[in-house]
C-alpha positions in Angstrom: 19.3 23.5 9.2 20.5 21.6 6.3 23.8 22.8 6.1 24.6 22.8 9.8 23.5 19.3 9.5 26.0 18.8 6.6 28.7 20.7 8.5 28.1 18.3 12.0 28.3 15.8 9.6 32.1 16.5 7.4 33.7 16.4 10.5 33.4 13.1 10.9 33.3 10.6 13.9 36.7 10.6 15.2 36.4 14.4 15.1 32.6 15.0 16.1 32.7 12.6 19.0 35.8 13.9 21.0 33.9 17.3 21.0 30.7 15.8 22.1 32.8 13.8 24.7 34.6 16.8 25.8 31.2 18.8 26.2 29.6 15.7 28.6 33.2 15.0 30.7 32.9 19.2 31.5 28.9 19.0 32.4 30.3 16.1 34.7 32.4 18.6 36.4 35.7 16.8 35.0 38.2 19.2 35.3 39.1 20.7 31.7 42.7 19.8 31.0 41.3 16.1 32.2 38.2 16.4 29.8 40.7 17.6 26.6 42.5 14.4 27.5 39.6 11.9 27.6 37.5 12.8 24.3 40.8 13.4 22.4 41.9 9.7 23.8 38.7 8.4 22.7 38.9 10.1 19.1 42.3 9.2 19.0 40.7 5.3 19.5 38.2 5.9 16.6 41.3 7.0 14.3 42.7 4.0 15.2 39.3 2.1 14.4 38.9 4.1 11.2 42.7 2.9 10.0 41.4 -0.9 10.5 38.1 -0.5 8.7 40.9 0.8 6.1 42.5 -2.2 5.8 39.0 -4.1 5.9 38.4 -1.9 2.7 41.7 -2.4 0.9 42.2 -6.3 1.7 38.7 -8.3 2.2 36.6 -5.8 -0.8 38.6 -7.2 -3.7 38.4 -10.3 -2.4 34.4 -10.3 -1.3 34.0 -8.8 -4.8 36.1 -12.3 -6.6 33.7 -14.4 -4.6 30.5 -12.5 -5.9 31.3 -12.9 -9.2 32.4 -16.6 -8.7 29.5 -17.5 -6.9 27.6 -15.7 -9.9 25.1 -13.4 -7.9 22.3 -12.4 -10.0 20.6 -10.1 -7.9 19.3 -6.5 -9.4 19.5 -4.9 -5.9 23.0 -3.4 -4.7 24.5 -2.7 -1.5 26.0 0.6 -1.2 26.8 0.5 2.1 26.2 2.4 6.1 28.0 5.5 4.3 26.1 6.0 1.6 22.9 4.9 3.8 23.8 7.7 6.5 23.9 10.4 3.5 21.2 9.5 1.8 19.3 9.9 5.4 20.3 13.0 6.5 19.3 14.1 2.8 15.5 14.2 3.0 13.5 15.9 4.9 13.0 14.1 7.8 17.0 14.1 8.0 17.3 17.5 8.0 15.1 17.8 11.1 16.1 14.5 12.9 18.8 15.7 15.2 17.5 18.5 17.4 13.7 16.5 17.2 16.0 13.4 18.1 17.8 15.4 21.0 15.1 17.6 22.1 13.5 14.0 22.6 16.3 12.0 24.6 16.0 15.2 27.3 12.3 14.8 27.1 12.3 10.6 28.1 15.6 11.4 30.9 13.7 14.0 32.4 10.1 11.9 32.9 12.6 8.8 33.5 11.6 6.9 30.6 14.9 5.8 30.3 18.5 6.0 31.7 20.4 6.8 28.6 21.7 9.6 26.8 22.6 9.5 23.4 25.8 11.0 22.5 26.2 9.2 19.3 24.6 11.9 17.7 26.0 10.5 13.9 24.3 7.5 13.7 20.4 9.5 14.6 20.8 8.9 10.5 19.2 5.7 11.0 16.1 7.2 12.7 16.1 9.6 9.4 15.8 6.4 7.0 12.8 5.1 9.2 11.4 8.4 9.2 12.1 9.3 5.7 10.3 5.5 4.6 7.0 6.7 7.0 6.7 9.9 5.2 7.4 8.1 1.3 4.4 5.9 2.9 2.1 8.1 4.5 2.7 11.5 2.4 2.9 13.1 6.1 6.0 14.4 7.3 4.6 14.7 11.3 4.2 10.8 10.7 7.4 10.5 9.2 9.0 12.6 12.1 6.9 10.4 14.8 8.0 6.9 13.2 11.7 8.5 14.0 11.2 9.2 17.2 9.7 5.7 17.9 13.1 4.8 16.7 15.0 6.8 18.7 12.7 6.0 21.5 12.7 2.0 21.1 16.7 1.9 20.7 17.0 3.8 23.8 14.8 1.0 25.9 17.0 -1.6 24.2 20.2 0.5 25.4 18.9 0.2 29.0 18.0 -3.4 28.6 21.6 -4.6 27.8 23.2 -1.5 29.6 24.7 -3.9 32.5 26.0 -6.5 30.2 27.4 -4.0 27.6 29.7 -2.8 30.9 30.6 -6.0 31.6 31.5 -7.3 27.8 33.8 -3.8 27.6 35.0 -3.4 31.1 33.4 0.0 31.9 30.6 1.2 33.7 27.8 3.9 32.7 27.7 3.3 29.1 25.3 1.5 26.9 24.5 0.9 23.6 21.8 2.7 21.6 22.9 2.5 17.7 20.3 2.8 15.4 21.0 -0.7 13.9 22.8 -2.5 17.4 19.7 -1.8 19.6 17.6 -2.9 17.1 19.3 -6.8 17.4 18.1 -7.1 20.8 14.9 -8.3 20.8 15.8 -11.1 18.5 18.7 -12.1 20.6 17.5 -11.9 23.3 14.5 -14.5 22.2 17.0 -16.6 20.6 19.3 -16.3 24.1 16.1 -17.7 26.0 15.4 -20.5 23.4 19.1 -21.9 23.5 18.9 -21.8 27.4 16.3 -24.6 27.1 18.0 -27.0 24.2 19.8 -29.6 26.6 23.4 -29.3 25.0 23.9 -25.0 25.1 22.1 -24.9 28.1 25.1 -25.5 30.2 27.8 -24.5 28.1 29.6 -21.3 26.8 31.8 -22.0 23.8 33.9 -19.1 23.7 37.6 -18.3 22.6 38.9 -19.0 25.9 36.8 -23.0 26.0 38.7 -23.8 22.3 41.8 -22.6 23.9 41.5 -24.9 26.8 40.3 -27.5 24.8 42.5 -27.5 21.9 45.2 -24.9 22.8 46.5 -22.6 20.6 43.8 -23.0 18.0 41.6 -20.6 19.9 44.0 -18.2 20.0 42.8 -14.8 17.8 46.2 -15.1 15.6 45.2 -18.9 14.4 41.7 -17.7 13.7 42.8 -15.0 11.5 45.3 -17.1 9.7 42.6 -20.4 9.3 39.9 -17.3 8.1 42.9 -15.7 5.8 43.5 -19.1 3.9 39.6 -19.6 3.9 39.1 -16.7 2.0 41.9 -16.7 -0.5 41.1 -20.4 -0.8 37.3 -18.9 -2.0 38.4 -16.0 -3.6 40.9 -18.1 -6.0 44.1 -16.3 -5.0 47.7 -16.8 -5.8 50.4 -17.2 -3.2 51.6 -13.5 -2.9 48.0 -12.3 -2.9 46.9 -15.5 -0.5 49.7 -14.4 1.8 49.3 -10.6 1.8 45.4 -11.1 2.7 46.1 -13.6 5.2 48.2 -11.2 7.0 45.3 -8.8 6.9 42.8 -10.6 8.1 45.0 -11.7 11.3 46.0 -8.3 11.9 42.3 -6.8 11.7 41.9 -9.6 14.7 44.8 -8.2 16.1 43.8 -4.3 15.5 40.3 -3.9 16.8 40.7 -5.1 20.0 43.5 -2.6 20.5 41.8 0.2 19.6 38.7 -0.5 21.3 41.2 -0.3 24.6 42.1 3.4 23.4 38.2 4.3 23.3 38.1 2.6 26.7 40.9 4.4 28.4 39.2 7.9 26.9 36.0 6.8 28.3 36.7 5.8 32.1 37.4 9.3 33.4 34.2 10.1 31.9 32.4 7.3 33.7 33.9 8.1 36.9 33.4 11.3 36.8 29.3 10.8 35.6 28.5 8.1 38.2 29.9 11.3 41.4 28.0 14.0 39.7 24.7 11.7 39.8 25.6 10.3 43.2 26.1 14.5 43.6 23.1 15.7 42.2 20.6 12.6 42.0 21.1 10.8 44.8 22.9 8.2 42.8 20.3 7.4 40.3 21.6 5.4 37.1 22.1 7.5 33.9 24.3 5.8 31.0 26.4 7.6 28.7 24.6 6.1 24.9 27.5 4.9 22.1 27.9 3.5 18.8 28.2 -0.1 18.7 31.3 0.4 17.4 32.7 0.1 21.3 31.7 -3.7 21.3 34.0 -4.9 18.2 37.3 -5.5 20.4 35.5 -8.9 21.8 37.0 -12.1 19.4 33.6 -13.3 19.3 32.7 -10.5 17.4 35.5 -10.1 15.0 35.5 -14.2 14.5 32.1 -14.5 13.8 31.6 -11.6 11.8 34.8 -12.7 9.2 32.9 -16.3 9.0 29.9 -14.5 8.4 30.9 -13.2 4.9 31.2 -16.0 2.8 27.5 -17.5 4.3 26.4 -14.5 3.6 27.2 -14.6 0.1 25.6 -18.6 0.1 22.4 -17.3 2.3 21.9 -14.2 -0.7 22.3 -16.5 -3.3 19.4 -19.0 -2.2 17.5 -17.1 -0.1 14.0 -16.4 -1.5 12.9 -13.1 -1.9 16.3 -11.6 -1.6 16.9 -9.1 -4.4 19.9 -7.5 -2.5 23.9 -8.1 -4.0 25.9 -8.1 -0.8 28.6 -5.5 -1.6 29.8 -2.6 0.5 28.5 -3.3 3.7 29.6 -7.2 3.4 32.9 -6.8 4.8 31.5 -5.0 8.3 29.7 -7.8 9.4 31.3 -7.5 13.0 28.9 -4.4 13.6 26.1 -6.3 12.2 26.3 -9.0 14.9 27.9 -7.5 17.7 24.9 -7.2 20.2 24.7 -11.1 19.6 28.2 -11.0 21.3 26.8 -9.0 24.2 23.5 -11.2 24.5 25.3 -14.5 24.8 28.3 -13.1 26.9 30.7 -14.0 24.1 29.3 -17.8 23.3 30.6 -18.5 19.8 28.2 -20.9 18.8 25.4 -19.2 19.8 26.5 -16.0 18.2 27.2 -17.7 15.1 23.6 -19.0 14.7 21.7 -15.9 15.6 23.9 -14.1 13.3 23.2 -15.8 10.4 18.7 -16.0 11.2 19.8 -12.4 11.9 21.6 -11.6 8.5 18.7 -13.7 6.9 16.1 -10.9 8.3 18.6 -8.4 7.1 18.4 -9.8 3.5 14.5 -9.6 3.5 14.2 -6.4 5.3 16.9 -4.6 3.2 15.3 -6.3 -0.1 11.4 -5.3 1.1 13.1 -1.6 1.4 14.5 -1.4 -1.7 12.4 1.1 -3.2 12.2 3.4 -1.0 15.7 4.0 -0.4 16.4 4.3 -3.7 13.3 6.8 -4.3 15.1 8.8 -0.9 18.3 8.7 -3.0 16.6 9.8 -6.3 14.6 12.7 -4.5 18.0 13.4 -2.3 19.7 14.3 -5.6 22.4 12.1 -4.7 23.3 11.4 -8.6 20.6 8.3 -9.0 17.5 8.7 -11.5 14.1 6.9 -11.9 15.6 5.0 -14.4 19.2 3.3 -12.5 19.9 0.3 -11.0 17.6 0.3 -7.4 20.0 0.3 -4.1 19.8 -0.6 -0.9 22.3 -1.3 2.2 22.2 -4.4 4.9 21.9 -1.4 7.8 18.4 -0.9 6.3 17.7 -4.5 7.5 16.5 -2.8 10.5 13.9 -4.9 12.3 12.6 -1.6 14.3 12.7 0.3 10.8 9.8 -2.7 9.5 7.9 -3.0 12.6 7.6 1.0 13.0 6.5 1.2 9.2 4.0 -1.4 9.2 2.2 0.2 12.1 2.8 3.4 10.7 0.4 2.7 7.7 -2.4 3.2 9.9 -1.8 6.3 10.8 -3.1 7.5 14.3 -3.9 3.5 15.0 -0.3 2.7 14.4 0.7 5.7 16.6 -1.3 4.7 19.3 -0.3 0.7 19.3 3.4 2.1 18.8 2.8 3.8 21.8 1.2 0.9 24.2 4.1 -1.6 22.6 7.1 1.2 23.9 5.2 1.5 27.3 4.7 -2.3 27.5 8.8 -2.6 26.6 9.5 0.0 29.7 7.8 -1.8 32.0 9.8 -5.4 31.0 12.4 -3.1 31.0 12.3 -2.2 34.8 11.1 -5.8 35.8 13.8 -7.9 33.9 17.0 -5.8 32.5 19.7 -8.4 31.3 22.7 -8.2 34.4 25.1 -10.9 35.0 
């Protein structure tokens, strides 16, 4: 099991989910020359995505790193980062059972109509592993450890059909949704935060977005302005010279630039497949609602996002620094703060201002979360064999900041208790669910 798992896993997202798309476009009775043409399209997107988080790597780390080390971070935790996270995952026990429990499970919740979604993004079930994995560090029991994984899975999944309407809207395509481990998890938050700003006199009536500054001070909204205003920001911060100043600045506008592109090559992979879903459950179903599950990673090509998340960094690196009870260094996962506070984005229908405050309460949970995790993870790592000992520095990432990894946890502790309040809390989420799902 291990090794298939390891073998799913070399190939890679922009390899792995073109065949998983291929596989659902051919159940949807796309024809096949058609269903080659939309999953290689959409892996063809996530290349394109990959090459940008390339350049996030080779232009914003050195420069996130400068401002670490100017801002003299003393914090004994470290950030390794979603990749390193993902491996250490699917390295335990848990993670080498996660994704045909996972699967088996999404099948299970379609069939009894549970929920509308199925989960193709079949990669990121790695975040379920690190919940499951902490439960079993916890309890000593792997069934719990297994169980707190598929409340995961199961709670991410109500969360997709929640924000399933509004996802389609934000991207411009229908029967998708959003079910990522960490995205899904955001939802609850925002959406509390949404309803509080709707009552504070001055948001209630107004949506700051990139279009609004545009109107209201021209070109200043535009994306291209943003990323050169962020690009002096940071070289101003990160103590740069001209040539380096210049050469970042041009990054930063063209990672503004990038994603939104790319995120129109997914799109133009994905819309056969939704066309070709929504007549085969009009066919078959009598046109009930299923939605096509993906990585977060679709939402980035909204400004909002990529604006927000670039501003994030340097609070971030302020909010670590004074935050109490932090023990976590931001490092590699610093720099993808878009994915972090994407579902913010989606919640507030691209508001700036209120996507920049419930990202940063958000990144403040993150800190705590990913700090109150730290040993764990790094006991997953050690037992994992992934090259740590008892006696290294501990790790941790920011995509263990998972509020649905703490609350499942916490109940967890209490065994059958926990199982049985986990249980009433997903029912009582269904329920609000099918009364109130966010539409526009």
């Amino acid at each position: 099991m291990q090794g298939f798992i390891n073998y799913i896993l070399s190939l890679g997202g922009m390899v792995f989910v073109p065949i998983v798309l291929i596989l659902v476009a051919l159940l949807f009775r796309l024809s096949f020359l058609k269903s080659i043409k939309a999953g290689v399209t959409a892996g063809v997107g996530f290349l394109g995505m990959n090459l940008v988080v390339g350049v996030v790597v080779q232009y914003l780390n050195p420069a996130v790193d400068i401002m670490v080390k100017r801002f003299g971070l003393n914090l004994n935790v470290i950030d390794v980062g979603s990749g390193t996270a993902s491996g250490v995952g699917y390295a335990t026990a848990v993670g080498a059972l996660v994704i045909p429990v996972i699967f088996v499970l999404n099948i299970v919740l379609l069939f009894l109509r549970v929920t509308k979604t199925m989960n193709i993004d079949i990669y990121n079930y790695w975040h379920y592993s690190i919940t499951g994995s902490i439960v079993y560090l916890m309890t000593g029991s792997l069934i719990f450890g297994l169980a707190g994984a598929m409340f995961h899975a199961a709670f991410c999944l109500i969360s997709a059909d929640f924000t399933a309407k509004r996802v389609q809207n934000i991207i411009g395509i229908d029967g998708i949704s959003i079910c990522q481990g960490y995205g899904a998890s955001t939802v609850p938050l925002f959406y509390l935060l949404e309803c509080l700003y709707n009552k504070i006199p001055f948001m209630k009536n107004k949506k700051i977005d990139s279009q609004f500054i545009q109107k209201k001070f021209g070109m200043i909204g535009d994306p291209v302005i943003i990323g050169i205003a962020l690009g002096i920001l940071f070289s101003l911060l990160a103590g740069y010279g001209l040539r380096d100043a210049l050469t970042l600045i041009i990054a930063v506008v063209g990672i503004m630039i990038l994603f939104p592109r790319m995120i129109k090559i997914i799109v133009e992979g994905l819309l056969p497949i939704s066309e070709a879903a929504k007549k085969f459950f009009n066919k078959h179903f009598q046109g009930k609602e299923f939605y096509i599950g993906m990585d977060s990673a679709v939402t980035l090509g909204h400004p909002t996002t990529i604006s927000v998340g670039i501003i994030l960094i340097p609070i971030m690196i302020l909010i670590a620094a004074i935050l109490p009870g932090n023990t976590v260094l931001p490092l590699a996962d610093l720099p993808f703060e878009p994915f972090f506070i994407c579902m913010a984005t989606v919640i507030h229908k691209g508001d700036m201002l209120r996507t920049l405050i419930s990202s940063v309460i958000n990144m403040v949970i993150v800190l705590l979360i990913a700090s109150y995790f730290a040993p764990y993870f790094t006991q997953m790592a050690v037992d994992g064999q992934l090259g740590l000992t008892q006696g290294d520095a501990k790790i941790s990432a920011l995509a263990v900041g998972n509020v649905f990894d703490w609350v499942i946890t916490q109940f967890m502790r209490f065994g059958i208790i926990g199982i049985v309040c986990l249980l009433a809390l997903a029912a009582g989420a269904v329920y609000y669910n099918r009364k109130k799902a966010l539409a526009d």
